[in-house]
ZADREN-950448 format. One record per residue (C-alpha): x, y, z; residue in one letter. Coordinates in nm, 3 decimals, decimal comma. Each point is the difference from the previous one (the first is absolute). Layout:
N
<<X; Y; Z>; 'A'>
...
This chain:
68
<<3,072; 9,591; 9,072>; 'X'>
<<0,369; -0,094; 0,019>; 'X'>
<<0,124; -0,161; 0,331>; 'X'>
<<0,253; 0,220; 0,199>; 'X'>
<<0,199; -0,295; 0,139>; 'X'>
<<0,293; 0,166; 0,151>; 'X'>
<<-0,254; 0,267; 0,234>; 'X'>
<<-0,242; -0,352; 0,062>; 'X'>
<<0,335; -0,200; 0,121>; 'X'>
<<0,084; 0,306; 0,296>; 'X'>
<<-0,314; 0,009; 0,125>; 'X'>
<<-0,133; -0,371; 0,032>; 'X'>
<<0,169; 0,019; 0,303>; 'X'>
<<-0,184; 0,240; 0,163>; 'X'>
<<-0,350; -0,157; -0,090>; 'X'>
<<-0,233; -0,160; 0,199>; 'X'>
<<-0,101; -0,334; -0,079>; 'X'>
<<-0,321; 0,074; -0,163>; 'X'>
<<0,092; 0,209; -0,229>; 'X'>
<<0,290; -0,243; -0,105>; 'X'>
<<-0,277; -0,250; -0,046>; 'X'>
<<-0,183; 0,226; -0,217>; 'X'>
<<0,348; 0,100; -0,224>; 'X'>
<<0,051; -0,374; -0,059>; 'X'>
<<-0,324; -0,072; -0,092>; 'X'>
<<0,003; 0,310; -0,261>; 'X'>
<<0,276; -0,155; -0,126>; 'X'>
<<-0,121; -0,324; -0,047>; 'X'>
<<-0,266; 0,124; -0,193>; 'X'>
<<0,228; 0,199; -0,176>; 'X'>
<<0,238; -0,289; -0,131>; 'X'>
<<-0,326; -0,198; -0,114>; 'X'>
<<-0,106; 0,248; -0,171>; 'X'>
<<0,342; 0,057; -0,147>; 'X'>
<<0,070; -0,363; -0,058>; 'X'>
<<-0,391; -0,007; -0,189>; 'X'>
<<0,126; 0,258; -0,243>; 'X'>
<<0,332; -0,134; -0,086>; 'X'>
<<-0,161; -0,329; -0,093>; 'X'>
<<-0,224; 0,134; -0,173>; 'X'>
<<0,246; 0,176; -0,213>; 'X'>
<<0,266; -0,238; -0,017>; 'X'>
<<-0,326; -0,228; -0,132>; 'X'>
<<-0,096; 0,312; -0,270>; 'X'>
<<0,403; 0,029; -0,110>; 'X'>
<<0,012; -0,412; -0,086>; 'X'>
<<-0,370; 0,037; -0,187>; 'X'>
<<0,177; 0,312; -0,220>; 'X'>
<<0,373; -0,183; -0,036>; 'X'>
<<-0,223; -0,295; -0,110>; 'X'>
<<-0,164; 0,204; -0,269>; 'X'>
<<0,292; 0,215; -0,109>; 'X'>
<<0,190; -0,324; -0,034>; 'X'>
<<-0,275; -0,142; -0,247>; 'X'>
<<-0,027; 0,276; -0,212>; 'X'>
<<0,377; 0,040; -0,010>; 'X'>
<<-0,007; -0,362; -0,149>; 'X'>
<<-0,292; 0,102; -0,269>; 'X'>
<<0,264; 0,256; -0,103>; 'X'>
<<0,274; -0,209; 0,009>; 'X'>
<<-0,149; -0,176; -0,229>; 'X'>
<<-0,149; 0,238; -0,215>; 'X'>
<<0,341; 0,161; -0,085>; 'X'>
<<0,134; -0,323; -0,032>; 'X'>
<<-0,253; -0,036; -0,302>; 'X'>
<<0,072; 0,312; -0,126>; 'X'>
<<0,388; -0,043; -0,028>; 'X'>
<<-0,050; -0,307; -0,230>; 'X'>
């Protein structure tokens, strides 16, 4: 569910402190959440750059072979 920033930033004002506790802490465990799954990818993208890399090499190679 997408954040409506612009509608949150009028009203803050006008909350009590409770439920700006409870906004904060939402989005605390929103950003972990966030920041798990970016690592996590970021970590998937090296593992397939690594792999793409090494078979880009193979047929590097292989065409090298063939050209001679």
């Amino acid at each position: 569910m997408p954040l409506n920033f612009k509608k949150m930033k009028k009203e803050y004002k006008n909350l009590p402190n409770k439920q700006i506790l409870e906004k904060m802490n939402s989005f605390m465990e929103e950003f972990e959440k966030t920041k798990k799954l970016i690592v996590g990818l970021t970590h998937h993208l090296d593992i397939l750059e690594e792999e793409y890399n090494k078979l880009n090499k193979e047929m590097q190679k292989r065409m090298g072979d063939e050209q001679s």
